[in-house]
ROVEXZA-222569 format. One record per residue (C-alpha): residue number from 0; residue in three letters; y, x, z. Coordinates in nm, 4 decimals. Layout:
// ROVEXZA-222569
+---------+--------+----------+----------+----------+
! tordren ! padren !        Y !        X !        Z !
+---------+--------+----------+----------+----------+
!     NUM !    ALA !        Y !        X !        Z !
...
+---------+--------+----------+----------+----------+
This chain:
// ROVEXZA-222569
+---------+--------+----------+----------+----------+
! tordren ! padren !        Y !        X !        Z !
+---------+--------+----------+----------+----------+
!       0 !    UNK !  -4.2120 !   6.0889 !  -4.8457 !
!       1 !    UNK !  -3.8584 !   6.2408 !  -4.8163 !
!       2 !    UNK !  -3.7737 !   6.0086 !  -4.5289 !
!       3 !    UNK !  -4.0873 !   6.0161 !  -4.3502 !
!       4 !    UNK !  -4.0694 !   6.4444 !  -4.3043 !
!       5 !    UNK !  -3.7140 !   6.3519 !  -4.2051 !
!       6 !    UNK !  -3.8169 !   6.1302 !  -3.9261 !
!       7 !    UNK !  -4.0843 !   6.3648 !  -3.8187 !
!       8 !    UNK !  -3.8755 !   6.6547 !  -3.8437 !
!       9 !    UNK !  -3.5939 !   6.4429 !  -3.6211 !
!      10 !    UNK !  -3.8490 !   6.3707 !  -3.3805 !
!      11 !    UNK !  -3.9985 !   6.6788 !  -3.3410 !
!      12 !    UNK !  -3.6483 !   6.8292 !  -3.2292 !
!      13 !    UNK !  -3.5785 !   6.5278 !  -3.0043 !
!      14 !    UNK !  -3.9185 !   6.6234 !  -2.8299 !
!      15 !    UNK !  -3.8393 !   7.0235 !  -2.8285 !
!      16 !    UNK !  -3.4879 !   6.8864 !  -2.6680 !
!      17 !    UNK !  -3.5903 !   6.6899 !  -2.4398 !
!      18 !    UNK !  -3.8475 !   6.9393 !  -2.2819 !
!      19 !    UNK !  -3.5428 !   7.1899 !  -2.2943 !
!      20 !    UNK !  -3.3638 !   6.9737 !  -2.0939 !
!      21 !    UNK !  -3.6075 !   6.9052 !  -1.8350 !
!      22 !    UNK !  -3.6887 !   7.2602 !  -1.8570 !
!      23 !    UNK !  -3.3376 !   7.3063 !  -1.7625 !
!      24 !    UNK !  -3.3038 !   7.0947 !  -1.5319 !
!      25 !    UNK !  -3.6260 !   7.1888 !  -1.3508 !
!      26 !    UNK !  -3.4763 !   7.5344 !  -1.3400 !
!      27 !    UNK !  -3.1460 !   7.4511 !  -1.1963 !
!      28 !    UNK !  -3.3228 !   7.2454 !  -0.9086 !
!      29 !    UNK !  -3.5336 !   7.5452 !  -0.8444 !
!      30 !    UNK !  -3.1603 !   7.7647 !  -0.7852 !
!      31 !    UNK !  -3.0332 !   7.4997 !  -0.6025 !
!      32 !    UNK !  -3.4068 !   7.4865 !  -0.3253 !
!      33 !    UNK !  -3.3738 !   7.8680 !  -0.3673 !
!      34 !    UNK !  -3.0365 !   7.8197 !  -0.2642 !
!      35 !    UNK !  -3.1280 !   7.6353 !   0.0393 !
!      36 !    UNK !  -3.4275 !   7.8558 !   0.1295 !
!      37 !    UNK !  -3.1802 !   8.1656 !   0.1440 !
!      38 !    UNK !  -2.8953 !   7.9699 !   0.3687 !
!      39 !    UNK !  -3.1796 !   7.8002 !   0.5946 !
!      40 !    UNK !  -3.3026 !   8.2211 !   0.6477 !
!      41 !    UNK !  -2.8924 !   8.2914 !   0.6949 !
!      42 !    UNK !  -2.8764 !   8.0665 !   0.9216 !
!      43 !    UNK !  -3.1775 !   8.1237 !   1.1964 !
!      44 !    UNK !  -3.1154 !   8.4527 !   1.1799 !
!      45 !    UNK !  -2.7635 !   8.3926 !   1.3205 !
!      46 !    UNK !  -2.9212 !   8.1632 !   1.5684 !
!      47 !    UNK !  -3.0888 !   8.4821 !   1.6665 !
!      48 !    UNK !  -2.7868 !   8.6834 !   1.6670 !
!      49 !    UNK !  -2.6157 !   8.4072 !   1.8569 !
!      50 !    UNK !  -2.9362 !   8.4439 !   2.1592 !
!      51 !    UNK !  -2.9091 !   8.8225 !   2.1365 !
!      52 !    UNK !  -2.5916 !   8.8142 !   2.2160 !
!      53 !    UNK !  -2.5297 !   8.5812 !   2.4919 !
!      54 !    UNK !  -2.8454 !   8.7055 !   2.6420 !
!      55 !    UNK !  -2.7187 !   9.0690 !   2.6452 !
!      56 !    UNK !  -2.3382 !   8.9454 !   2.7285 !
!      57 !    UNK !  -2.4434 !   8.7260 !   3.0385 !
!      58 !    UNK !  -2.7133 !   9.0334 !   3.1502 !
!      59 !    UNK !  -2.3768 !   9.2349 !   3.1630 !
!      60 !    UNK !  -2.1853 !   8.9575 !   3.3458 !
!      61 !    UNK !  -1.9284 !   9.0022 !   3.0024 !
!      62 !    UNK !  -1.9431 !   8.6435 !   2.8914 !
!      63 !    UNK !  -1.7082 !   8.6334 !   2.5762 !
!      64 !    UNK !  -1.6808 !   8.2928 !   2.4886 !
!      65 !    UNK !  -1.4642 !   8.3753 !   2.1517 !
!      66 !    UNK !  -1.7394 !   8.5924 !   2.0213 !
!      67 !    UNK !  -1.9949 !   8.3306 !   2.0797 !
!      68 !    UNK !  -1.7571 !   8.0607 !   1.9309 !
!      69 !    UNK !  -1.6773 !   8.2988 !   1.6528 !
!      70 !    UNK !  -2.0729 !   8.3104 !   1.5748 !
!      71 !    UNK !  -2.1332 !   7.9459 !   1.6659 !
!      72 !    UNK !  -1.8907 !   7.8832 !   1.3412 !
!      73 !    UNK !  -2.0861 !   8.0643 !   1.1123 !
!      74 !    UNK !  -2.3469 !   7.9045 !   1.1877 !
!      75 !    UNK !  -2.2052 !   7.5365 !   1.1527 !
!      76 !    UNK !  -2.0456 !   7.6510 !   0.8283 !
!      77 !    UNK !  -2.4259 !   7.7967 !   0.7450 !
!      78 !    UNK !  -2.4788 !   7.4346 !   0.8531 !
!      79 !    UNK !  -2.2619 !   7.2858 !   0.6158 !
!      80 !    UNK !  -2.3167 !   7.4513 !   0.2706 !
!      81 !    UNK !  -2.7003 !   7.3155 !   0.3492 !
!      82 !    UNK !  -2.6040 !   6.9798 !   0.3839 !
!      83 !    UNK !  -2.3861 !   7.0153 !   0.0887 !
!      84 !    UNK !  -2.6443 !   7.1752 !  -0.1235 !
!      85 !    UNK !  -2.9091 !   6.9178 !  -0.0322 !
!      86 !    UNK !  -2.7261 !   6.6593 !  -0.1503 !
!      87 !    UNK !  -2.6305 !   6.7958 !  -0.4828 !
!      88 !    UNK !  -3.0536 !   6.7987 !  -0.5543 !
!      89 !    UNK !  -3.0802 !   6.4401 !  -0.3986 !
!      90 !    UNK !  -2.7991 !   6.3318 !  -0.6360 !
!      91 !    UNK !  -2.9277 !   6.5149 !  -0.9767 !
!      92 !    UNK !  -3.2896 !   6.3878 !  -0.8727 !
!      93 !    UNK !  -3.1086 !   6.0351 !  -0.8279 !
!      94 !    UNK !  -2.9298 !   6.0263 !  -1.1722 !
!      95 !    UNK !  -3.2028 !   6.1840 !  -1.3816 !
!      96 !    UNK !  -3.4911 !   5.9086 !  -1.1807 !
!      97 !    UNK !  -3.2307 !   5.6072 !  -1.2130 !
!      98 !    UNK !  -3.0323 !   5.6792 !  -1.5153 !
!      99 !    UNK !  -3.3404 !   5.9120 !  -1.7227 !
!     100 !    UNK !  -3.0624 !   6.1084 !  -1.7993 !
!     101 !    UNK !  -3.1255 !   6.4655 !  -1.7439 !
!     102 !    UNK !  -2.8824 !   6.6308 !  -1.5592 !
!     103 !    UNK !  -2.8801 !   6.9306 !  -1.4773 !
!     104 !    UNK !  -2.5662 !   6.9846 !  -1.2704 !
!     105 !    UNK !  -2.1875 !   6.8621 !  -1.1920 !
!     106 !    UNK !  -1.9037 !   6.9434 !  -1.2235 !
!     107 !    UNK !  -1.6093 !   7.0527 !  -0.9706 !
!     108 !    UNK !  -1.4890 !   6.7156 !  -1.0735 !
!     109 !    UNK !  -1.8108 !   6.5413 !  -0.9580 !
!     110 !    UNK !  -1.8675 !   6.4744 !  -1.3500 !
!     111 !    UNK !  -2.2648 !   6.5316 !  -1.4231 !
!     112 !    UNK !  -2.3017 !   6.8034 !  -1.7040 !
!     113 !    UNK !  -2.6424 !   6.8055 !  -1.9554 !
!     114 !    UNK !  -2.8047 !   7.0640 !  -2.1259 !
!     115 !    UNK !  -2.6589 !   7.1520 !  -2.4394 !
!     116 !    UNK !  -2.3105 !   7.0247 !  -2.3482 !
!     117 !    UNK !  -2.0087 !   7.2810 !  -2.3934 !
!     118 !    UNK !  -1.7209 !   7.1669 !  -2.2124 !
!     119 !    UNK !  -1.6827 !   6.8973 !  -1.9031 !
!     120 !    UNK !  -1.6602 !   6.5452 !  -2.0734 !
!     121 !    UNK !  -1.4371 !   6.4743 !  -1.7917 !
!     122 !    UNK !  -1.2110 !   6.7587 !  -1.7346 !
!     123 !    UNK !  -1.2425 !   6.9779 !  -2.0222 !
!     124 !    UNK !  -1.3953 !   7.3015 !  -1.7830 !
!     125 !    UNK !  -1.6374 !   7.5075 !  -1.9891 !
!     126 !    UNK !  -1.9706 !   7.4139 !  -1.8438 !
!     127 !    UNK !  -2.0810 !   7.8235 !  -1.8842 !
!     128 !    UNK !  -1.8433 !   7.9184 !  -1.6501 !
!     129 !    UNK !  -1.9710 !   7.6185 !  -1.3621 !
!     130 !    UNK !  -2.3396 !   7.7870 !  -1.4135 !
!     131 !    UNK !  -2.2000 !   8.1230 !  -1.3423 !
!     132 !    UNK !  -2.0005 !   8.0097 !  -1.0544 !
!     133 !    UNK !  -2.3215 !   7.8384 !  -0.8845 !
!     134 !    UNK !  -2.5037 !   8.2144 !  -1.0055 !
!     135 !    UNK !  -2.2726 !   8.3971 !  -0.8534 !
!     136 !    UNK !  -2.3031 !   8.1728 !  -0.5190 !
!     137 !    UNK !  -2.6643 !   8.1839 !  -0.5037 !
!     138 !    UNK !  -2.6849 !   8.5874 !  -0.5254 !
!     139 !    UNK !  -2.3941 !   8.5854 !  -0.2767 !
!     140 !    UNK !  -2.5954 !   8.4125 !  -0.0255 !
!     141 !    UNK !  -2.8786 !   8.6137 !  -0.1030 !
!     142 !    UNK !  -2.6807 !   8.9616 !  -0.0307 !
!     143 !    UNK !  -2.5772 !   8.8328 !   0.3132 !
!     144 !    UNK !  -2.9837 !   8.8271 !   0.4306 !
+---------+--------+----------+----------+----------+
């Protein structure tokens, strides 16, 4: 009888881990899309910027082409961290579908981190201090709108 409210008791916390994991995971996908909403918003509104002002430069006949480059960059680096973004959800949908590993993130040493892991199994970086850094991104890209 011992055994048996062993295994259910083991089982029962593989169950409430595994939906904290997914949990988890489901919740750092949502950052990441949130993340992508925000810099998709960031970057049509300098689209608009970028209209407004060649508009109002070439109705002054005061073409600047280095502030229009200048704002043409942001953009492409807008551009960039989308495409970058996008394909960190593409790859942690990819290893969690392929692998049924739940991942919920990587590392800055392109090692994939899971929920209730410390420290990178890779390079030893506390895996706290990752999730803050992508935090910290996400409201910084939501302070520029």
């Amino acid at each position: 009888m011992k055994e048996f409210i062993e295994r259910v008791k083991e089982k029962a916390l593989e169950g409430i881990n595994s939906l904290s994991s997914k949990s988890y995971r489901s919740l750092w996908l949502m950052k990441l899309r949130t993340k992508v909403m925000d810099l998709e918003k960031e970057k049509n509104d300098k689209i608009n910027e970028l209209g407004r002002l060649v508009y109002d430069l070439f109705r002054r006949d005061e073409y600047d082409e280095p502030k229009v480059r200048g704002l043409f960059s942001a953009i492409s680096e807008t551009e960039h961290q989308i495409v970058t973004t996008e394909n960190e959800i593409k790859r942690l949908e990819e290893i969690s579908a392929t692998t049924g590993h739940t991942s919920m993130a990587a590392c800055e040493c392109g090692a994939s981190l899971t929920s209730g892991q410390k420290f990178c199994s890779n390079c030893g970086k506390e895996v706290q201090t990752i999730l803050t850094q992508a935090d910290q991104t996400t409201e910084e890209s939501r302070e520029h709108l």
